[in-house]
RODREN-262171 format. One record per residue (C-alpha): residue in three letters; x, y negated, z. Coordinates in steps of 0.1 Angstrom, whole numbers, plus 5000, padded with zeros to 4 digits. Layout:
BEGIN
residuo_X_Y_Z
ALA_X_Y_Z
...
//
This chain:
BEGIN
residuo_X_Y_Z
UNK_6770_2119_0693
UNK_6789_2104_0663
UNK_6769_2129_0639
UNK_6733_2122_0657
UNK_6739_2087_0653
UNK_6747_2085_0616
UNK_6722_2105_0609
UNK_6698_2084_0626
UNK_6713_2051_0610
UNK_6713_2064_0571
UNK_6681_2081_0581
UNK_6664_2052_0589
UNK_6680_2026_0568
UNK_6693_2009_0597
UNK_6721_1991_0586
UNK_6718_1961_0563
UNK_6732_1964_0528
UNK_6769_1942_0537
UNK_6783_1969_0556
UNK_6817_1975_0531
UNK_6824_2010_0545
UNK_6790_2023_0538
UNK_6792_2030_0492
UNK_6811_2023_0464
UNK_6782_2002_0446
UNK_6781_1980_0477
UNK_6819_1975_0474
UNK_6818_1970_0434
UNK_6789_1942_0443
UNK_6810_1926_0471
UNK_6843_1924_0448
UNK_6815_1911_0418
UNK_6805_1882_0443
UNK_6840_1876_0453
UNK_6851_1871_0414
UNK_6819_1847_0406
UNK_6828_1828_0440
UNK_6868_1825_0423
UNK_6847_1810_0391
UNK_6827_1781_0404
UNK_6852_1751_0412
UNK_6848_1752_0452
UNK_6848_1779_0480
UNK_6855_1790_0510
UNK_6855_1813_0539
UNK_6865_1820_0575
UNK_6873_1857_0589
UNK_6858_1866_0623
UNK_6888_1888_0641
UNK_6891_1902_0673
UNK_6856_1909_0680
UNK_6858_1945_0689
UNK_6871_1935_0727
UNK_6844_1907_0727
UNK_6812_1929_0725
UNK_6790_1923_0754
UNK_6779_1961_0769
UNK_6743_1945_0772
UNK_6735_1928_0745
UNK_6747_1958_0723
UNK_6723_1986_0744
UNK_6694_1959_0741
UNK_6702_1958_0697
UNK_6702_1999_0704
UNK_6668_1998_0717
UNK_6658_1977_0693
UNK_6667_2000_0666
UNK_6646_2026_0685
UNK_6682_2046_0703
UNK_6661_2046_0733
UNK_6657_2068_0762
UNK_6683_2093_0769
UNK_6704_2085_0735
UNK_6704_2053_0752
UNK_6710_2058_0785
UNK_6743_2082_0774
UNK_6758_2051_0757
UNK_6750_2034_0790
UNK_6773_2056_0806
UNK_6800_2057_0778
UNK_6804_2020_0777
UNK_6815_2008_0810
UNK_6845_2017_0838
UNK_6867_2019_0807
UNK_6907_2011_0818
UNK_6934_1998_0796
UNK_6972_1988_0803
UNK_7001_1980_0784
UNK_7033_2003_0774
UNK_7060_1994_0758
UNK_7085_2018_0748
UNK_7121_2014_0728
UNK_7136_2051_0716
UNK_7110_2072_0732
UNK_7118_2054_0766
UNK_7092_2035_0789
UNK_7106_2000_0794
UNK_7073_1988_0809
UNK_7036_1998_0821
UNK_7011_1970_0829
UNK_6989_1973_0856
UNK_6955_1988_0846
UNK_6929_1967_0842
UNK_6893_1975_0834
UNK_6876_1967_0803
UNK_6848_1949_0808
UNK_6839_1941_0771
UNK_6842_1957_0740
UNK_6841_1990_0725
UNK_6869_2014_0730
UNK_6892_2013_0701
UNK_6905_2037_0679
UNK_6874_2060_0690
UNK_6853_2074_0666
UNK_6822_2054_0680
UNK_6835_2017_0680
UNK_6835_2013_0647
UNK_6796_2021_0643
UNK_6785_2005_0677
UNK_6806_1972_0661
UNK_6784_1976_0632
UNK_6752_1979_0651
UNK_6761_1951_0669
UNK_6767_1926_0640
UNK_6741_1937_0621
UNK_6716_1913_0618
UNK_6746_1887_0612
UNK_6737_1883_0578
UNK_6703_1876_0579
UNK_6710_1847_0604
UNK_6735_1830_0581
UNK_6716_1813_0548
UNK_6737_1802_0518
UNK_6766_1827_0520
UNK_6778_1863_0516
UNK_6789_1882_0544
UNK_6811_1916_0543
UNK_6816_1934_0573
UNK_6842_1963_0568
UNK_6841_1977_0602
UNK_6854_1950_0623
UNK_6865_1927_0595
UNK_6840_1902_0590
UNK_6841_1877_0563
UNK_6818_1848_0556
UNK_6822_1834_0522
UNK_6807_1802_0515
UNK_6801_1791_0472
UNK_6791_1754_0467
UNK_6798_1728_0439
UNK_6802_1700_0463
UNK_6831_1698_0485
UNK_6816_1680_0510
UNK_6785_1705_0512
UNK_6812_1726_0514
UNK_6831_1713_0542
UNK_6794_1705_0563
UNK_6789_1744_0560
UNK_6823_1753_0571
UNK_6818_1734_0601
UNK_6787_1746_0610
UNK_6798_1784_0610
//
């Protein structure tokens, strides 16, 4: 599915041009933006973390359909997304001190698959076309907004209003 998708995606230019993962000219311009940002006498930035376990099943197979994974494609992701479980081990030396009960994941993409990455991606996507007067760099689910002005109070009126 992995393969089919990112076909699909680079095939039909479906990811916007901030994605940091995706070439080696987007990364030179990011790290180009992030020195001319260093250069004018005010900026600043917030990080969006933890996102991955946030990710609402819904919303993300309505943003599929919307980038026309319809059908079966979508109706498989329907079924790969939900009844997920998770607990917690801890172990010292190779020996099981403690197992949480399991809990089902309700939210989120599984992590450390080789799908959550992309789906994240898919699912921030339009994220930098909804936020004007910054640069955005999503590296899979590192998200940074960065925010240039000359005036600190501009600058402080758009870090409030992320």
């Amino acid at each position: 599915m992995y393969n089919r998708l990112i076909a699909f995606i680079e095939g039909n230019g479906v990811l916007t041009d901030t994605h940091g993962f995706r070439t080696k000219n987007q990364l030179k311009q990011h790290y180009r933006f992030l020195s001319n940002v260093h250069r004018r006498p005010l900026g600043g930035g917030t990080p969006i973390t933890k996102v991955y376990d946030v990710l609402n099943h819904k919303v993300l197979l309505s943003k599929l359909n919307s980038y026309c994974i319809r059908g079966v494609a979508n109706l498989w992701f329907e079924s790969y997304l939900p009844h997920r479980k998770k607990c917690v081990e801890i172990n010292s030396k190779k020996k099981v001190i403690y197992v949480s009960t399991t809990k089902e994941i309700e939210h989120g993409v599984p992590q450390g698959s080789i799908l959550g990455p992309i789906l994240f991606s898919l699912y921030i996507n339009g994220l930098p076309l909804n936020i004007m007067g910054s640069k955005i760099v999503l590296f899979e689910d590192d998200t940074n907004i960065l925010l240039p002005d000359e005036n600190i109070s501009n600058l402080q009126y758009k870090l409030t209003m992320l």
